[in-house]
MDAnalysis code that builds the backbone (N, CA, C; Angstrom):
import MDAnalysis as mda
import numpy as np

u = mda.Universe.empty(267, n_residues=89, atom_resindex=np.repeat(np.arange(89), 3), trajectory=True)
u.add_TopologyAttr("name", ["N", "CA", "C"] * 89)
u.add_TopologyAttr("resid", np.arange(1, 90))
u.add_TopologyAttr("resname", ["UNK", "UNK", "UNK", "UNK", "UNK", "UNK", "UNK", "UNK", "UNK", "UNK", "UNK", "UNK", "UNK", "UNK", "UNK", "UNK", "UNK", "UNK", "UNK", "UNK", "UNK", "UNK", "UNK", "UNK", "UNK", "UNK", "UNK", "UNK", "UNK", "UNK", "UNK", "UNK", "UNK", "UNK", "UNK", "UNK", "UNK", "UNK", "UNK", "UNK", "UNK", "UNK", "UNK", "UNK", "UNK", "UNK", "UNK", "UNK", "UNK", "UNK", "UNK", "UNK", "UNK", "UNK", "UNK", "UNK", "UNK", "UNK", "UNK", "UNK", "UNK", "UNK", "UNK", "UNK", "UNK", "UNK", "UNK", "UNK", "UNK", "UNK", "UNK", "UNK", "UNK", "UNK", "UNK", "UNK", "UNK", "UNK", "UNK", "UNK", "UNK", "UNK", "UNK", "UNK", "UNK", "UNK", "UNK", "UNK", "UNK"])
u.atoms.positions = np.array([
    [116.356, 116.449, 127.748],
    [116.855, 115.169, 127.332],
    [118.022, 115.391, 126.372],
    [119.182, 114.338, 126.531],
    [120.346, 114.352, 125.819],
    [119.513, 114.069, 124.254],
    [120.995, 114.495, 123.313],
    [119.808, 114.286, 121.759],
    [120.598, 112.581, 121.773],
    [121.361, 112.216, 122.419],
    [121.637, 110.485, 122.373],
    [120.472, 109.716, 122.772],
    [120.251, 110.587, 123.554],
    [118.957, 109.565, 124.884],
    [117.697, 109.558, 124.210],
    [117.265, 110.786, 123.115],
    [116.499, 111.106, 122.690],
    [116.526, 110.247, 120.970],
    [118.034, 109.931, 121.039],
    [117.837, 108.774, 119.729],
    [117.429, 107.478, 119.211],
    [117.817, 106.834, 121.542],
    [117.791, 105.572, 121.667],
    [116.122, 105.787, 121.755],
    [115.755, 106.577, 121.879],
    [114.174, 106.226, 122.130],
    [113.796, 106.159, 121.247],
    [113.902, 107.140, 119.917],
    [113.689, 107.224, 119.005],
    [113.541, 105.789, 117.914],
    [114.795, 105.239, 118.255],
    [115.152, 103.439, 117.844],
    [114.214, 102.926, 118.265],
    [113.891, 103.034, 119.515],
    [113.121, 101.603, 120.334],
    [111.920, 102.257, 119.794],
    [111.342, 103.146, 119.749],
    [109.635, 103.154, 118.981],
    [109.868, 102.929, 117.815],
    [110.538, 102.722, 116.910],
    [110.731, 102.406, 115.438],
    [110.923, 100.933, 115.309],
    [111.653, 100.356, 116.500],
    [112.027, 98.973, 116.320],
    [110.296, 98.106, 116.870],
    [109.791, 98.618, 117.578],
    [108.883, 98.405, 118.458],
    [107.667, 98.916, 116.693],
    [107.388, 99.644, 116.318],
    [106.684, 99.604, 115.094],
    [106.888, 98.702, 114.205],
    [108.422, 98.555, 113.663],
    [108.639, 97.659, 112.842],
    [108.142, 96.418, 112.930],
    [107.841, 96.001, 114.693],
    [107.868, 94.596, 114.717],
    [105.567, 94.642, 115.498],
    [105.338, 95.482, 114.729],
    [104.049, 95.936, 115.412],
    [103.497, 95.952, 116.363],
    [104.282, 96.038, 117.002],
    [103.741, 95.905, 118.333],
    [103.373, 97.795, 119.009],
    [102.480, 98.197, 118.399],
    [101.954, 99.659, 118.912],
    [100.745, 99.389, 119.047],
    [100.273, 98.478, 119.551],
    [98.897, 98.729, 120.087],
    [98.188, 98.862, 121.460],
    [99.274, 99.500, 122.088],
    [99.068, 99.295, 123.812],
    [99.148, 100.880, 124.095],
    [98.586, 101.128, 125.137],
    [98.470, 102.521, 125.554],
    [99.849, 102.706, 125.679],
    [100.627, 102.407, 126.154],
    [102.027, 102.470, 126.802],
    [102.649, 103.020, 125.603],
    [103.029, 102.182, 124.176],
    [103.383, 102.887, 122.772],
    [102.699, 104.237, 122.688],
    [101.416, 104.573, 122.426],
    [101.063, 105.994, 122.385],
    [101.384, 106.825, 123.382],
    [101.424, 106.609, 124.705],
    [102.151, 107.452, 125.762],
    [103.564, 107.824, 125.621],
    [104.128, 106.846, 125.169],
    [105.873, 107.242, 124.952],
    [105.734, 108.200, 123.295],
    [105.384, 108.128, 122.435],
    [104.645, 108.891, 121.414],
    [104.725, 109.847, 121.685],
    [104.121, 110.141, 122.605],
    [103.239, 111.712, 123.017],
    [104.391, 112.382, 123.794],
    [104.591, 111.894, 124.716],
    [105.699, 112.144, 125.621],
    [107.070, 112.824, 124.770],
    [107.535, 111.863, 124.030],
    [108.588, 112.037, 123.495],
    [108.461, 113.134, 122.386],
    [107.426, 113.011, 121.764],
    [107.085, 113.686, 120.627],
    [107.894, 113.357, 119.495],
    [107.417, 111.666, 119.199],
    [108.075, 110.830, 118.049],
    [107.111, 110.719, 117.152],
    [107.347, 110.171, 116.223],
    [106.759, 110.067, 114.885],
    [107.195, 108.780, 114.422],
    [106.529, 107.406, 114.078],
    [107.625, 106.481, 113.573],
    [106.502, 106.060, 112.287],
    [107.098, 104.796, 111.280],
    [106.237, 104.569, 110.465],
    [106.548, 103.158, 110.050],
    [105.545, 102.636, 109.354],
    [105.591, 100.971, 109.359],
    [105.364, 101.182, 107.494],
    [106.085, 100.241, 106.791],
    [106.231, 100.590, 105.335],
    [105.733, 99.312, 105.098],
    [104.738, 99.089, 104.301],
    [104.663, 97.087, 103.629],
    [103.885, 97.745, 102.356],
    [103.685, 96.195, 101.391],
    [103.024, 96.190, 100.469],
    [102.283, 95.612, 99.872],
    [101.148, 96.114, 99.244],
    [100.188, 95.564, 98.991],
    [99.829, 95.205, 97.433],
    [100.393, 94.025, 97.028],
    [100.678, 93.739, 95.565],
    [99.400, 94.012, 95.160],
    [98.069, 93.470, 95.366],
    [97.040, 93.377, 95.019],
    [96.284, 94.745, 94.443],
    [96.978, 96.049, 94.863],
    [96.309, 97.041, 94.751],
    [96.788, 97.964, 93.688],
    [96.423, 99.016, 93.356],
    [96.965, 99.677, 92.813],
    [97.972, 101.355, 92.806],
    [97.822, 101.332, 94.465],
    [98.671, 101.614, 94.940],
    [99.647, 101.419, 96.038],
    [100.458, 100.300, 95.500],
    [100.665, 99.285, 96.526],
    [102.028, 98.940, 97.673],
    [102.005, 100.920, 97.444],
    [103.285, 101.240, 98.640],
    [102.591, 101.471, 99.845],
    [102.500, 101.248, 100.853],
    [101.812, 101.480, 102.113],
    [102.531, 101.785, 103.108],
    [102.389, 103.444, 103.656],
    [102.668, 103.709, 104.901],
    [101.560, 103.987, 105.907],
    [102.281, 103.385, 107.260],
    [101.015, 103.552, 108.339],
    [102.445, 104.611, 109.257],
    [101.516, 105.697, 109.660],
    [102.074, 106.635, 110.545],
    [101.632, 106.720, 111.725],
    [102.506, 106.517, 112.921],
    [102.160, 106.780, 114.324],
    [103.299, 108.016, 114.389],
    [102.046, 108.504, 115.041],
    [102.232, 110.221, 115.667],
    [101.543, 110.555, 116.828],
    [102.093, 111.420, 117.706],
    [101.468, 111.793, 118.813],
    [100.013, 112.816, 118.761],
    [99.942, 113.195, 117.585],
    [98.590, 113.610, 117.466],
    [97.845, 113.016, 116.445],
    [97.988, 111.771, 116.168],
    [97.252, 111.271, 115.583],
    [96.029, 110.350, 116.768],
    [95.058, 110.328, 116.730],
    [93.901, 110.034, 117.990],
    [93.835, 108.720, 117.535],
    [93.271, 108.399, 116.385],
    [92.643, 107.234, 116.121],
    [93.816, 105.805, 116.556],
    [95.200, 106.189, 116.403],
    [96.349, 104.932, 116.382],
    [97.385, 105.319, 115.468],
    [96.740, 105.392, 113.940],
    [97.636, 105.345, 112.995],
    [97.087, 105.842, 111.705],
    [97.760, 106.687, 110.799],
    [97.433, 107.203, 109.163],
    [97.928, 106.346, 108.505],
    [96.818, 105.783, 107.523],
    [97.760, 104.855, 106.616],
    [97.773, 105.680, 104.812],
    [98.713, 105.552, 104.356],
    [99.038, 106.099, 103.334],
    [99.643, 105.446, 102.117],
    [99.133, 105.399, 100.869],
    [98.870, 104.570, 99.738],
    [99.950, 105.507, 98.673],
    [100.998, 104.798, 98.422],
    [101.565, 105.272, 97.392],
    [101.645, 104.822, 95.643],
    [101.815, 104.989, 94.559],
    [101.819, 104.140, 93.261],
    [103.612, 103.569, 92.997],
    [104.390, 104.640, 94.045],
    [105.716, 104.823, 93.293],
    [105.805, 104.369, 94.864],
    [107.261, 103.409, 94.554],
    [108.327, 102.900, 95.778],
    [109.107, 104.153, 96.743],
    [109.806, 105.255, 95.364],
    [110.171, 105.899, 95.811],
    [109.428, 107.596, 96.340],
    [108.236, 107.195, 95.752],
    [107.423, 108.422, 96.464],
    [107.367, 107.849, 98.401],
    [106.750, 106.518, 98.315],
    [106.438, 106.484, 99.543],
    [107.832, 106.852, 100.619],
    [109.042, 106.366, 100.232],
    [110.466, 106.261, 100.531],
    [110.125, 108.258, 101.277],
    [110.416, 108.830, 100.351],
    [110.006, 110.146, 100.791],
    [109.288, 110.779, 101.598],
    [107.825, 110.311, 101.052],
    [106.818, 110.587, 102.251],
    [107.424, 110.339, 103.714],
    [108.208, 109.373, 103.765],
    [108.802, 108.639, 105.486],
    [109.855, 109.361, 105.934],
    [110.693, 109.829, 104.839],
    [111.424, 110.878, 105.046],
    [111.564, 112.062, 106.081],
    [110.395, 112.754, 105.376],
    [109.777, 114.078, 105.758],
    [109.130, 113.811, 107.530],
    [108.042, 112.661, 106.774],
    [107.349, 112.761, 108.334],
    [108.116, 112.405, 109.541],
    [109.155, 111.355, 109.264],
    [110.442, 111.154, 110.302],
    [110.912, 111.789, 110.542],
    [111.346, 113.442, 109.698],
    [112.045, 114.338, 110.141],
    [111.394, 115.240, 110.924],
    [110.160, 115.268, 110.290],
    [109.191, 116.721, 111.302],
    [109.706, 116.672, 112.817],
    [109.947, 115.415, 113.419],
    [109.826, 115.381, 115.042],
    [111.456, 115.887, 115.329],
    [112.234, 116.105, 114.471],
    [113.585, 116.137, 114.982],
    [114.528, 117.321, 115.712],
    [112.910, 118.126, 115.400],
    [113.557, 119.873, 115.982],
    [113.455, 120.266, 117.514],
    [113.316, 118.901, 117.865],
    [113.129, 119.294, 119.846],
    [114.701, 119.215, 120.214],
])
């Protein structure tokens, strides 16, 4: 795969997370396939750690990791990294 072709996909599972819609086999198949990584960021005032990332990954089984930050810019990071892991194909 071109690394263009491999970007637009990259977009459309991120745009396709953003707007939540990953709950169909079809999202985890293109996942796997592609060997993407995308992540959904919101927040949860109520808590006390109330940066929230949920991670879809192709080896993640269950759907999704969700991940609790205290700091804005810790979580910012965390998304960073895990967005980058997939980028070495």
């Amino acid at each position: 795969m071109k690394v263009q072709d491999r970007e637009v996909v990259k977009n459309l599972l991120q745009y396709l997370t953003s707007k939540n819609l990953t709950g169909s086999v079809e999202f985890r198949e293109a996942l796997k396939h592609f060997n993407v990584t995308t992540v959904y960021r919101w927040e949860n005032k109520h808590s006390e750690r109330p940066y929230v990332v949920d991670v879809f990954a192709p080896d993640i089984e269950c759907g999704f990791e969700r991940h609790s930050f205290k700091e804005k810019h810790s979580a910012d990071f965390f998304c960073e990294v895990v967005c980058a892991a997939g980028d070495d194909e």
